[in-house]
N, C-alpha and C positions, 0 to 999 in steps of 0.2 A: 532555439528550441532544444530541449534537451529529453530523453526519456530512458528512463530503466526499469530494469526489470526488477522485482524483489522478493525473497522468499527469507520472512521473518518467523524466527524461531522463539520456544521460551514457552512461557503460561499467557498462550495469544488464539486458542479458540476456546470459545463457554463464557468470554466474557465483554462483548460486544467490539471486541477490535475492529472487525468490518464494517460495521457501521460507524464507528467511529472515523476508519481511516474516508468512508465514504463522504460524513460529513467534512472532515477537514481537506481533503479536496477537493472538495469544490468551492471551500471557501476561501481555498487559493486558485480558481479556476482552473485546475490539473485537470485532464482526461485520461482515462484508461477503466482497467478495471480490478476487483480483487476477487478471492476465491480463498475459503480453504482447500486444506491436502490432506490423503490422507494419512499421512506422515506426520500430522498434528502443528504443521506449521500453516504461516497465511502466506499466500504469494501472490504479489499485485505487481501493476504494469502503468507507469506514472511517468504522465509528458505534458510539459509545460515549459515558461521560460526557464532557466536554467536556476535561478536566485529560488523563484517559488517551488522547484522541483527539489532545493538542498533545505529549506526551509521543513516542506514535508519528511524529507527525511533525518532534519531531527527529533521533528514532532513524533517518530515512528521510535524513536530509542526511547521514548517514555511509553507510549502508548495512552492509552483511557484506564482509568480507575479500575483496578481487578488485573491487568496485568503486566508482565514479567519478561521483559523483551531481554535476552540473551545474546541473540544475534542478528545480524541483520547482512545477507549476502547479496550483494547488486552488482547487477551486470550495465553494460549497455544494451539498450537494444528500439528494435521499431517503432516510430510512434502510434497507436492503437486508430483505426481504419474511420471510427466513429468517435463523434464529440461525445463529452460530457463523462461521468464517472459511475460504474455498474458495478452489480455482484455478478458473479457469474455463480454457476453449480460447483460444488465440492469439486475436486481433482482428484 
């Protein structure tokens, strides 16, 4: 089991990043959640097997149609308390 934390920077909110990272985790059965900030980046929290966790996180250096991933900063960290994958409120 693997999980991290992630706060993706770039041209990544107004263009449905969140919903998108919402769809493609779960269609690797990841659990966590994402949020924007209000620093204009998106920061998610992503635990699964290890394979489908790096997976996800290349899919995240493309992103969805509209944008512009620059960076992408991951930590280790907790695996999230509840299954399955959420929005949460702005940060």
């Amino acid at each position: 089991m693997s999980a991290k934390r992630l706060v993706i920077g770039g041209r990544v909110q107004g263009v449905g990043y969140r919903e998108w990272l919402i769809a493609a985790a779960e269609a690797l059965g990841i659990s966590g959640w994402v949020r924007n900030r209000g620093d204009g980046t998106v920061e998610a929290l992503v635990s699964g097997d290890a394979a489908s966790v790096e997976e996800l996180l290349r899919a995240c250096r493309r992103g969805p149609r509209g944008a512009q991933v620059t960076s992408i900063d991951e930590e280790m960290a907790e695996a999230p308390d509840q299954p399955g994958f959420r929005r949460l409120p702005t940060f």
